[in-house]
Phi, psi and omega in degrees: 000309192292311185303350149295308155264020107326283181311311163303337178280347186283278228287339164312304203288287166331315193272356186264331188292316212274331177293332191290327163307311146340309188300275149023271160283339178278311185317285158020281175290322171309295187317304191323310174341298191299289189306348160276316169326294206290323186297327170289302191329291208300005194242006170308131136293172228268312186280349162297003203268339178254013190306138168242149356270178213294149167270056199314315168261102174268158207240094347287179186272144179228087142316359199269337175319280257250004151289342176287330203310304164333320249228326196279134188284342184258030187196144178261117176266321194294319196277351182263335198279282177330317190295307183287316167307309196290334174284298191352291167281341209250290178313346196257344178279342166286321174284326188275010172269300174317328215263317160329285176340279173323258257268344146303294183310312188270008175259326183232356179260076205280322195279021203257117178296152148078038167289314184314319196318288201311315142009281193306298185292320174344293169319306192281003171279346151321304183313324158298138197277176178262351157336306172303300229258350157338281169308285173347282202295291090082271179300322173292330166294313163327273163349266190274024132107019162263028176272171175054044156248148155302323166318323189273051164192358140255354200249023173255137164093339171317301185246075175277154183323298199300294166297324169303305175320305180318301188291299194291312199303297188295309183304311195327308183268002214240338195238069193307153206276328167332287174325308182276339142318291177311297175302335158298308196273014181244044168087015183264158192279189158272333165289348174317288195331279211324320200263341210238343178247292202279326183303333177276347187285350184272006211285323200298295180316337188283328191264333185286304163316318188259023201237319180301291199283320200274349145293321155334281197293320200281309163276030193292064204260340168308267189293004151300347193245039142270290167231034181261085199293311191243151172294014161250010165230010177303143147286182176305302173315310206289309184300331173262323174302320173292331158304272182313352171256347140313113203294334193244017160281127190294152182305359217272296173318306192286320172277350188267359184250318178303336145314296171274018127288358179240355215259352172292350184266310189286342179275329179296333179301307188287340151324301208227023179307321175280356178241327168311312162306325170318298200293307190282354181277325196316309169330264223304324179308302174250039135307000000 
């Protein structure tokens, strides 16, 4: 009896992993769907994209979208691609500087007056949606003469809630006071500790973080149409928005600029994957 039901509980056990896996791969695929779509598109002519029934495999292949994209007089594309890697990388190397910092501190520095307080307000500006927050910025770049800069897409939001939190929760568990003790005592400063104990022991967090600000930052198109005026300072988003509502630009074209806009977000993912997983698994493992 008991080897019987041993054996129904293994086949319980099989058939529930394989229907989840099932589940799963179907969820999967859904996601997938657009991005095989925008990926079939961009290799498309302009009347095969809306063909019934759908043309999943396009028939001939037409390569030529992404030399037109090249190609379009009212947009610089190379030059909108250069502007978002570069705000891209410059905010996300910002936050994770600013926000490691904060969170070193509010993590291991306990005797600091008014830390809790200071915490506490940090935390409640999550609550503000960033909509709200528009006008603000907005009127300040005005004040200081950034608009239509690259500062003014890098430097709001550099050091936000959501990451100063991120950074104290991991140093809090991952960066023993021990360790940081042995290092006052063999003479290192404090900006030492930071650079030289806590940033390698943080890094899955620092790549999981930066991985969140750098698709942020790459798909930041509210404030490109805010506060970036000339066509030598469009990003990418602002550039496929102005596509797609021309009526006399082909679909083909749109899905072919749209592509080569995503595939730098997937590389930094696939790039930085082993740590990104690290980072977001660490909480749960050792629990």
């Amino acid at each position: 009896m008991a080897r019987r039901g041993t054996s129904g509980f293994r086949v319980y056990r099989y058939v529930n992993r394989v229907l989840g896996h099932a589940v799963l791969m179907l969820v999967a695929l859904l996601f997938l769907l657009p991005f095989y779509w925008m990926l079939s598109s961009a290799f498309k002519e302009p009347g095969h994209i809306f063909a019934a029934p759908p043309q999943w495999i396009p028939s001939p292949w037409h390569p030529s979208n992404f030399r037109d994209v090249l190609d379009l007089a009212n947009v610089d594309f190379i030059r909108s691609f250069v502007n978002s890697l570069f705000i891209s990388v410059s905010h996300c190397g910002l936050v994770l500087f600013l926000c490691s910092l904060a969170g070193f501190a509010f993590a291991k520095y306990r005797d600091a007056p008014g830390r809790q307080s200071l915490f506490v307000f940090v935390l409640g500006t999550m609550m503000i949606p960033g909509s709200v927050l528009i006008i603000p910025i907005y009127v300040m770049m005005v004040k200081l003469g950034g608009i239509d800069t690259y500062w003014a897409m890098i430097v709001p939001g550099a050091a936000n809630a959501f990451g100063i939190y991120w950074m104290r929760e991991y140093i809090g568990e991952n960066v023993h006071d021990d360790l940081l003790e042995a290092a006052r005592i063999d003479g290192c400063s404090e900006l030492g500790i930071y650079w030289h104990v806590v940033l390698p022991v943080i890094r899955p967090a620092l790549a999981a973080l930066g991985v969140f600000t750098f698709i942020f930052a790459w798909n930041n198109l509210m404030g490109s149409l805010i506060l970036l005026h000339t066509k030598e300072m469009y990003t990418l988003p602002l550039v496929i928005y102005l596509l797609n509502g021309d009526s006399s630009i082909p679909y083909g074209i749109v899905m072919a600029a749209s592509l080569l806009a995503t595939a730098p977000l997937i590389l930094a993912f696939l790039f930085f994957q082993r740590d990104f997983v690290e980072g977001m698994t660490s909480g749960a493992l050792k629990a």
